[in-house]
C-alpha positions, 0 to 999 in steps of 0.5 A: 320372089327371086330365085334365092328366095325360092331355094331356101323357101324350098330347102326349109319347106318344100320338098322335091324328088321323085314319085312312082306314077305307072310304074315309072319315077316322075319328077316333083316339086312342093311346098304346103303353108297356112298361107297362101300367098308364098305359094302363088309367087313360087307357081308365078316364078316357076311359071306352072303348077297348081295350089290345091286347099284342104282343111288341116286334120291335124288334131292338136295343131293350133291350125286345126280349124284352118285350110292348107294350101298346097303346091304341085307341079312335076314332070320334065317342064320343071328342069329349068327351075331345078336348073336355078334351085340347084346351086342355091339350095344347100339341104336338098342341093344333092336330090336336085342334081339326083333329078337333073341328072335322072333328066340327062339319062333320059335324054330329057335335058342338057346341061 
């Protein structure tokens, strides 16, 4: 998986932006698939996260019966790859700059 990859896999399936967690806004990146395998190349390129399994619980999907996997990872350690999503990604290209410059205020990053 490379960069490019990943900026669009995101825009399409992922999603980013902020969580409150005590209070405060927190920084978060995910992304949830039937398979499990795109997953672990995005946590390997972004170097950090978890993937977490659970069943589906979707009546009427055709995936009822299956697990859902799901990628999470948040906090200020995913700057740097909001840093190389930001000018690849087209959809959520305004949030992530929403985020790195949220970073910037915080004195958390530098462009």
């Amino acid at each position: 998986m490379n960069w490019d990859y990943a900026a669009g896999f995101l825009d399409a399936d992922g999603c980013i932006g902020f969580v409150s967690e005590y209070g405060s806004p927190r920084l978060r990146l995910s992304a949830t698939q039937v398979t499990r395998e795109v997953l672990e190349e995005l946590q390997e390129l972004i170097g950090h996260g978890k993937i977490y399994t659970r069943p589906s619980k979707r009546p009427g999907n055709l995936n009822t019966d299956r697990e859902i996997f799901s990628y999470q990872t948040g906090g200020y350690k995913i700057l740097p790859a909001l840093a190389e999503l930001e000018t690849r990604m087209i959809v959520k290209r305004a949030k992530c700059t929403e985020m790195i410059d949220f970073a910037i205020s915080k004195n958390r990053w530098t462009r």
